[in-house]
C-alpha positions in Angstrom: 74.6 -91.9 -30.3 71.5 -93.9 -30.0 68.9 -93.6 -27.3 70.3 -96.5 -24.5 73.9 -94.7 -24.5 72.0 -91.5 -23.8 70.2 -93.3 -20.8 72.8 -93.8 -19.3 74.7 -90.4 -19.1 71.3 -88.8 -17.4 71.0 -89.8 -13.9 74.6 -88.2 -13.2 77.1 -88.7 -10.2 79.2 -87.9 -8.0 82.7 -88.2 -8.9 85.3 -90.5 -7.0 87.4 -88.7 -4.2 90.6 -89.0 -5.9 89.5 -85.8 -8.6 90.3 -83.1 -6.4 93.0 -82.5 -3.1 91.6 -83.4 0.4 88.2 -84.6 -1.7 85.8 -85.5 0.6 82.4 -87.1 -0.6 79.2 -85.6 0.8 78.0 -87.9 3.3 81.8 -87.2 5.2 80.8 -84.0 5.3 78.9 -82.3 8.0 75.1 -80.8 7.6 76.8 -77.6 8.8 79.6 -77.6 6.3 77.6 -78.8 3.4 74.9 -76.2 3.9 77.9 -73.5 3.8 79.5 -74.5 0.9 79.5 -72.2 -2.4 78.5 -73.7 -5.3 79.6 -73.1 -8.5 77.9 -75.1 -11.5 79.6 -75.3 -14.7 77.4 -75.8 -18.1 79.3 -76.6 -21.7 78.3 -77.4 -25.0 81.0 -78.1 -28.0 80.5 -78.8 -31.4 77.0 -77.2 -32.1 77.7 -77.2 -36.0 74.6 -74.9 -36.2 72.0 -77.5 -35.2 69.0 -75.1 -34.2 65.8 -77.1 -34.8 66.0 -80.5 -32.8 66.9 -83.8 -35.1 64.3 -84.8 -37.7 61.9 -87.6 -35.6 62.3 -90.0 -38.6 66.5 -89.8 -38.0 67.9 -93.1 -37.0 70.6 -92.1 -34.8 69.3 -89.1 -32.8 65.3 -89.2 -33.7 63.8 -85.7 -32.3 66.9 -85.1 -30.1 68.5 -81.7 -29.6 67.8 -78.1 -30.3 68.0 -74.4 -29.3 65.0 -73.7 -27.9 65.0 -77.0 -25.2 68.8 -76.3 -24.1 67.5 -72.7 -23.0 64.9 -73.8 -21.5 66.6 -76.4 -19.4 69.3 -73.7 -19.0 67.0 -71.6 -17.5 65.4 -73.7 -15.1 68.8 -74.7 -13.8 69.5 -71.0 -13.5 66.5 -70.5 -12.0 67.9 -73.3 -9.1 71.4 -72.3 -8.6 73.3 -68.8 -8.0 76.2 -69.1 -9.3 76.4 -70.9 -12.5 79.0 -70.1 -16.0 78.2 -71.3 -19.2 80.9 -72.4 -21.7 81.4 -73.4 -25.2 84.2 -75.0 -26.4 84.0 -74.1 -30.1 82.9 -75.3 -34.0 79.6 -73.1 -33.2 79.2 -72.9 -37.2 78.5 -75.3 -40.2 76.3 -77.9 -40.6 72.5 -76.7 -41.1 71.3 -74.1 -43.8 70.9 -71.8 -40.9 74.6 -71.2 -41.3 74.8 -71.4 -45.3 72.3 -68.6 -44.9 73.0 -66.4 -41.8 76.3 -66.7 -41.8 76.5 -67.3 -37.7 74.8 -64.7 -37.1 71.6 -66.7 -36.1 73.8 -69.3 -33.6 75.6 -66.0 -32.0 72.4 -64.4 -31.6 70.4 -67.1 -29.9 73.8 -68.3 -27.9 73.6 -64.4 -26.4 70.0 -65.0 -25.2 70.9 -68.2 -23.2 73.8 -65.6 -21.7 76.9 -67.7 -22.3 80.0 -66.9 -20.6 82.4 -67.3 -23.1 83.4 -70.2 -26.0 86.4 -70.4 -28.0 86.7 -70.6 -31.4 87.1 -74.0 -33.3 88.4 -74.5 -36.4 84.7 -74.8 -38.8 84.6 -71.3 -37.0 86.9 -69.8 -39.4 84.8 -71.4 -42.6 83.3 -68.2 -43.3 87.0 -66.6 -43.3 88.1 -64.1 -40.8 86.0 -61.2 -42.2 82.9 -63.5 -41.8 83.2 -63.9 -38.5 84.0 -60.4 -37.9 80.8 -59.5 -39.5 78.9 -61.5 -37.3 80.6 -61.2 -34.1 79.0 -58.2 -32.6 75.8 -60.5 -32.6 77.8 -62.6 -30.1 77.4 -61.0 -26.6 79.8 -63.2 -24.7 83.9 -63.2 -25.0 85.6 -65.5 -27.6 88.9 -66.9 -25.8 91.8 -67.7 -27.8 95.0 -68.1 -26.7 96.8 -69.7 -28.6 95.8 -67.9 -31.8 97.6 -65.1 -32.4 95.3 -62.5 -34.8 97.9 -59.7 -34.6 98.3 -59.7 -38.3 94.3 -59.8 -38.8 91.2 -58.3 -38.8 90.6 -60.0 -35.6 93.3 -58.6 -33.5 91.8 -57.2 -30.4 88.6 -58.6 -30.9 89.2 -62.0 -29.0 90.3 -62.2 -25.5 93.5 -64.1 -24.5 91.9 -65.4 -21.2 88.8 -64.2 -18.7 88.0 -64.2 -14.6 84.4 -64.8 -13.7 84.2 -63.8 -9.6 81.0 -66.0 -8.6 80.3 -65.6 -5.0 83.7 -65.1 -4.6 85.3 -67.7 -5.9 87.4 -66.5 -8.9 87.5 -68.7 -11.9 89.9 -68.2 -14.5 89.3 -69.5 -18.5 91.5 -69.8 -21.7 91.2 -71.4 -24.3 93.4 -73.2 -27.1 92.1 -74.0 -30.4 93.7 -77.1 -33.2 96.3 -76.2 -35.5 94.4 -74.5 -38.9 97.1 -75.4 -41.6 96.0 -78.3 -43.8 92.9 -78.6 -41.8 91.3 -74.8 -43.0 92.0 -73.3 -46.3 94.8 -70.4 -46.0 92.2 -67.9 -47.2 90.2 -69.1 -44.8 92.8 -67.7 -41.8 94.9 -65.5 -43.3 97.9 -64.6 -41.4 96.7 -66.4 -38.2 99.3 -67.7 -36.3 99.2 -71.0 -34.5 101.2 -71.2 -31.1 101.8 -74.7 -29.3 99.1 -75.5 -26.9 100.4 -77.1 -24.4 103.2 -74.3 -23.9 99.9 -71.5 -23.9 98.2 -73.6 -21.5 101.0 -74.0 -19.0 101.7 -70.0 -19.1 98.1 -69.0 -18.5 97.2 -71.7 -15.4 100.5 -70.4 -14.2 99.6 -67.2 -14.4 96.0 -67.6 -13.5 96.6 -70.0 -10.7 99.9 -68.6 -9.2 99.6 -64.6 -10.4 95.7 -63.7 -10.2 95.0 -66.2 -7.6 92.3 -67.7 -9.5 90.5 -70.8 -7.5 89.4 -72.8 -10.7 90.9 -72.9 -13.8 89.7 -74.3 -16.8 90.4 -74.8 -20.4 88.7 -74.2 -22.7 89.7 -76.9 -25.6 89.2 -77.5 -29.1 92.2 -79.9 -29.6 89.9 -83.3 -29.1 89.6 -85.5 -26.5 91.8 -88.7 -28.4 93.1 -89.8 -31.2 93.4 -93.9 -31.1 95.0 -94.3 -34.3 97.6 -91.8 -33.3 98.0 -92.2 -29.7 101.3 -89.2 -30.2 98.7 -86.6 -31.5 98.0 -83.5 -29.5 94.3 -84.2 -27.6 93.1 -83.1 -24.1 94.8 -86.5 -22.8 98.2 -85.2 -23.5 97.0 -81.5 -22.7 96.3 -82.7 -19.1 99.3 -84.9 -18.5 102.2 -82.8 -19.5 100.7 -79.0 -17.7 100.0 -78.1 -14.4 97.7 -75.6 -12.5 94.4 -76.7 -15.4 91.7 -78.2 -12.7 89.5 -78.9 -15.8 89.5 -79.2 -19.3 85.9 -78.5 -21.4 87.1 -80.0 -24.8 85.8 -80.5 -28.3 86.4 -81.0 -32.1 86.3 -84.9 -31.9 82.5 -85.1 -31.2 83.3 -87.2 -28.0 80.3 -88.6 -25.7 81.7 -89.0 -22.4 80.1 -91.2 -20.4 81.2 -89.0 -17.4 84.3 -86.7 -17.1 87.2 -88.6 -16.8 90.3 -87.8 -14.8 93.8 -87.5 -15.4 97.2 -86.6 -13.4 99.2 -83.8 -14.3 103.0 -83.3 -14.3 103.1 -82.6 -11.0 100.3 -86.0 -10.1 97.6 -83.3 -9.1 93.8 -84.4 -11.0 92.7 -83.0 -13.8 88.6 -83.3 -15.0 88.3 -83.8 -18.4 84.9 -83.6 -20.5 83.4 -83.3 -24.0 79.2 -84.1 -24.4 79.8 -85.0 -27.9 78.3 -82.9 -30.9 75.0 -81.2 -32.1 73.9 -79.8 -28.7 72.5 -83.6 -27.9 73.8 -82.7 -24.0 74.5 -80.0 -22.2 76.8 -81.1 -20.0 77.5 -79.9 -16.3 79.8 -80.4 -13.7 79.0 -78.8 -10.2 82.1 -77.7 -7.8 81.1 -77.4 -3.5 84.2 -74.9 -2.6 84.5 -74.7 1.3 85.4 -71.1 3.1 88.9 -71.8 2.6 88.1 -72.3 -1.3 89.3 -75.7 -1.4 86.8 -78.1 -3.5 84.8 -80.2 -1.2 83.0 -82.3 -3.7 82.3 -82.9 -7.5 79.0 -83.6 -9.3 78.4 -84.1 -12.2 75.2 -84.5 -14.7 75.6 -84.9 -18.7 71.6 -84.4 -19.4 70.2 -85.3 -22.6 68.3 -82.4 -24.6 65.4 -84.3 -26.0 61.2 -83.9 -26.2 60.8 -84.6 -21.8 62.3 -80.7 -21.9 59.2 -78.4 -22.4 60.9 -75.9 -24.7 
């Protein structure tokens, strides 16, 4: 991604009023109203393939772009603006840099803790190091890993991933899951063991049910290593087909195809309702963010959204 396509993902938006029921945009709203909304600010990364240090200033595609140290800073300073804000990984945290030939994940899980991440799921270079190497690094990680759709019964791993999670912010009570991409011919067997792989699209239908409909959740999202699109095989599983054919998924954080949006993108469900989908491509290059205005009924009142680019303008 060179530097004009980042350009244009900084300065943001405010999505259409078609994303979400009885959207109204922000200049239909009154002062009143719009001073009384809660807002709830979602932050996602995907794909960090353990890129700690930012890109080398002589690389030709992403010259002195990215890194740890500028993401928590700009992390912070958003934190340091809003009150109720959850942030979200959507997987393939490992592989990439020495810094995972050589710590194993230990280092990413570590520094991921210390910008207090919510929760991520697991992608599928996240079982490189086999189950027992994750294991071994996971009490480093002090944030839940989602998975749904992997069932670790059989494993080392059983009980030590969570099969969804409710974040109450201010109130409003967002639930997560998460759904990883099939392992077999993509991860060696060794690599996964006795992992079993359950269809995603029947996981994510049972937990927005249940999230939506049995614990009342106001947001749900999914967290989704699947990818975004396949154009050479439009019939392959991807967040496109995730979105269409479930209901009761308001947004879907995806990853594993290294996808830079240009802004989330929205689809219709089975039932016609909208579904937000968004991926900020690959090597922490963006942190992406989407910001939801709930009213008192908990009814979303606007979207905004901001896919920033991580490069030297943050003071790290």
């Amino acid at each position: 991604m060179n530097r004009k396509s980042f350009l244009k993902t900084i300065a943001g938006g405010s999505l259409a009023m078609s994303l979400a029921p009885n959207l109204m945009m922000a200049e239909e709203l009154s002062l009143n109203s719009f001073k009384s909304a809660t807002k709830l600010t979602i932050l996602h990364t995907n794909d960090q393939h353990s890129r700690i240090e930012p890109f080398d200033s002589s690389y030709t595609k992403n010259p002195n772009q990215g890194g740890f140290a500028r993401r928590a800073s700009l992390i912070q300073k958003i934190r340091n603006e809003e009150n109720n804000v959850l942030l979200l990984d959507s997987g393939d945290i490992f592989q990439g840099t020495p810094y995972f030939n050589f710590f194993g994940g230990e280092l990413e899980f570590k520094l991921m803790s210390m910008m207090k991440y919510d929760a991520s799921t697991m992608g599928n270079h996240d079982f490189d190091n086999g189950l027992d190497g994750f294991l071994k690094v996971l009490p480093n990680a002090k944030f839940p890993f989602i998975c749904s759709n992997y069932d670790f019964k059989n494993t080392i791993l059983d009980g030590k991933t969570s099969q969804y999670q409710i974040f109450d912010k201010n109130g409003i009570k967002v639930g997560i899951f998460g759904v990883g991409i099939q392992l077999e011919g993509l991860v060696g067997k060794k690599q996964y063991g006795e992992t079993i792989w359950n269809n995603p699209i029947d996981v994510a239908q049972h937990y927005s049910n249940f999230l939506k409909n049995e614990k009342k959740c106001d947001l749900v999202i999914c967290l989704s290593h699947i990818g975004y699109d396949y154009e050479d095989e439009p019939q392959k599983l991807s967040d496109k087909i995730l979105a269409s054919q479930t209901e009761n998924i308001d947004l879907i954080l995806g990853g594993h195809t290294h996808t830079f949006l240009p802004e989330p993108q929205n689809f219709k469900n089975r039932q016609g309702k909208n579904v937000l989908v968004n991926q900020v491509g690959w090597a922490g290059l963006l942190l992406g963010r989407i910001d939801f205005f709930f009213d008192h009924h908990k009814n979303v009142k606007q979207i905004s959204w901001n896919n920033q680019a991580i490069d030297s303008s943050i003071i790290a």
